[in-house]
C-alpha positions in Angstrom: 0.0 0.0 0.0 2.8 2.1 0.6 4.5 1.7 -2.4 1.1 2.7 -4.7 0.3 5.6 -2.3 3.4 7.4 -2.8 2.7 6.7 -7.0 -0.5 8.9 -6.0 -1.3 12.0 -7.8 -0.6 14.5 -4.7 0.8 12.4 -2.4 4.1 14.2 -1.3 4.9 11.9 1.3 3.0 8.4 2.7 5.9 6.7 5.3 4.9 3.7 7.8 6.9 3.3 10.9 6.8 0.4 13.5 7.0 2.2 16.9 10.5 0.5 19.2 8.4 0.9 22.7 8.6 -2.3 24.5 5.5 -1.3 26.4 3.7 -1.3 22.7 4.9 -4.0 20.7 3.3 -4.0 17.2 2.2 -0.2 17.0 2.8 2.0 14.0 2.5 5.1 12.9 1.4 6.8 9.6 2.6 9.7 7.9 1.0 11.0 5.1 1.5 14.6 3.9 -0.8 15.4 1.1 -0.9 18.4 -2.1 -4.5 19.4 -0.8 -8.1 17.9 0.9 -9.2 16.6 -2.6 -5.7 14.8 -3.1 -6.4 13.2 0.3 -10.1 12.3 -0.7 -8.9 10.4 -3.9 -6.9 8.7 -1.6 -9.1 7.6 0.5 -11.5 6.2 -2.4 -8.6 4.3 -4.2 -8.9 0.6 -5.1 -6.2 0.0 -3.2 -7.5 1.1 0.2 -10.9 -0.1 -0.5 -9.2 -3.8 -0.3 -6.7 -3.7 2.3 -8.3 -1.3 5.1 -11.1 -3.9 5.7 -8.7 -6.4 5.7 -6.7 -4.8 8.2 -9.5 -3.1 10.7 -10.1 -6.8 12.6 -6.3 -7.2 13.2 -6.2 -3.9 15.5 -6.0 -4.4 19.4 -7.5 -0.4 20.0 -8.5 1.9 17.9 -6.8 4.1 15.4 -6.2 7.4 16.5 -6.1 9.9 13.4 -4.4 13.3 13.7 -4.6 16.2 11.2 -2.8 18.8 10.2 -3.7 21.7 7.5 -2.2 24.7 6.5 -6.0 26.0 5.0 
């Protein structure tokens, strides 16, 4: 996913990192950093997240927490 993410048109950068706490083994974190809302919209309705999002929701322990940041 990350791979075709960053292939995105607007995508400037889509990273994933696995968290070294000992406290939270398995946690990641997702950066994405996006051209503009409508970049991140056609993101969100690719064929490629459509697949793998539902396949990954019943593997999480907790919730996702999402932050967001704009300059608009």
């Amino acid at each position: 996913m990350v791979e075709k993410t960053n292939k995105e048109d607007g995508c400037i950068k889509y990273e994933l990192f696995k968290i070294s706490d000992n406290e939270k083994p398995g946690e990641f974190a997702l950066f994405e950093e996006w051209r503009d809302a409508a970049s991140l919209d056609a993101h969100s309705k690719s064929s490629h997240v459509k697949e793998l999002v539902p396949q990954l929701l019943p593997l999480l322990e907790s919730p996702t927490e999402v932050r967001k940041y704009t300059n608009e």
